[in-house]
C-alpha positions as CSV (number, residue, x, y, z in Angstrom):
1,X,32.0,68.8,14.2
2,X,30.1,66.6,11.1
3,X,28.1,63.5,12.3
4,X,27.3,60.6,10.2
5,X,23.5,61.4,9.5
6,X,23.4,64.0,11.8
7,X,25.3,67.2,12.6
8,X,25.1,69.1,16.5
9,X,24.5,72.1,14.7
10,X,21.6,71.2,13.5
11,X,20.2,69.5,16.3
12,X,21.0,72.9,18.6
13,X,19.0,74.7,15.5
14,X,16.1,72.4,15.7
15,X,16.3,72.3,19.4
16,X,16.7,75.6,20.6
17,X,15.1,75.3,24.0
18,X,17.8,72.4,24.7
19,X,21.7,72.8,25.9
20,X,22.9,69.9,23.3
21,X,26.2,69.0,23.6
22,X,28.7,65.6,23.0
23,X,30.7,64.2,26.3
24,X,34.3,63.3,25.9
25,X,32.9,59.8,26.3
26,X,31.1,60.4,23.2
27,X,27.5,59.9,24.7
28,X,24.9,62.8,23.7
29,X,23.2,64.9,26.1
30,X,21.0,67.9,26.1
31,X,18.9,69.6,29.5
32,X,16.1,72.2,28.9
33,X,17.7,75.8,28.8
34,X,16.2,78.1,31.9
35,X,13.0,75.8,32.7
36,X,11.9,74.0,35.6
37,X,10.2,71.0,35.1
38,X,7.0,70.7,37.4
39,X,6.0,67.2,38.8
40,X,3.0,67.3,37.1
41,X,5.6,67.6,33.7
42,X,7.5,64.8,34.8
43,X,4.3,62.6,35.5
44,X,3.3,63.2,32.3
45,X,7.2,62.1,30.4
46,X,8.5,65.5,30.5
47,X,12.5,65.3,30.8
48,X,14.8,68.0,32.4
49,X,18.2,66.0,31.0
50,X,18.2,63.4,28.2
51,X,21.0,61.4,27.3
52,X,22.0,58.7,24.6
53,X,25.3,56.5,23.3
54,X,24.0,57.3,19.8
55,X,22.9,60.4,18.1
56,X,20.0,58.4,15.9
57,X,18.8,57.6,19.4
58,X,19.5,60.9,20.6
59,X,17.7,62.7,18.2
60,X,15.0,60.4,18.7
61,X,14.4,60.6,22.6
62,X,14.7,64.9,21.7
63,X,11.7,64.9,19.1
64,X,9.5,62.8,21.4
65,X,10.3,65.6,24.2
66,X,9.1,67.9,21.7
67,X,6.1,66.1,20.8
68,X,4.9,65.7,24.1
69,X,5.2,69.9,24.9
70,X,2.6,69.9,21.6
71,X,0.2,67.9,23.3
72,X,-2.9,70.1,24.3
């Protein structure tokens, strides 16, 4: 399925550690593919599930998960 700007295909290629995937609804989700988030993870912003009602915020709140696992 195309998006405008955006296409899940993509986003699953850029995001492979994520389970991406559009509700009936038409709100976005994706949750972390075989990892456990420790609380020491979720102090620091990581996310087991994210979810938006638009894939430019979507792919948003997915890079800045990524950007935090970078961090040293």
């Amino acid at each position: 399925m195309a998006l405008p700007g955006h296409d899940l295909d993509r986003l699953r290629a850029a995001y492979p550690a994520w389970s991406i995937f559009r509700s009936d609804g038409g709100a976005y989700y994706a949750s972390r593919r075989a990892a456990r988030l420790s609380d020491e993870q979720i102090d620091a912003g990581f996310q087991q599930t994210v979810g938006a009602d638009d894939v430019e915020s979507f792919a948003l709140l997915l890079q800045a998960q990524n950007e935090l696992g970078m961090r040293p």
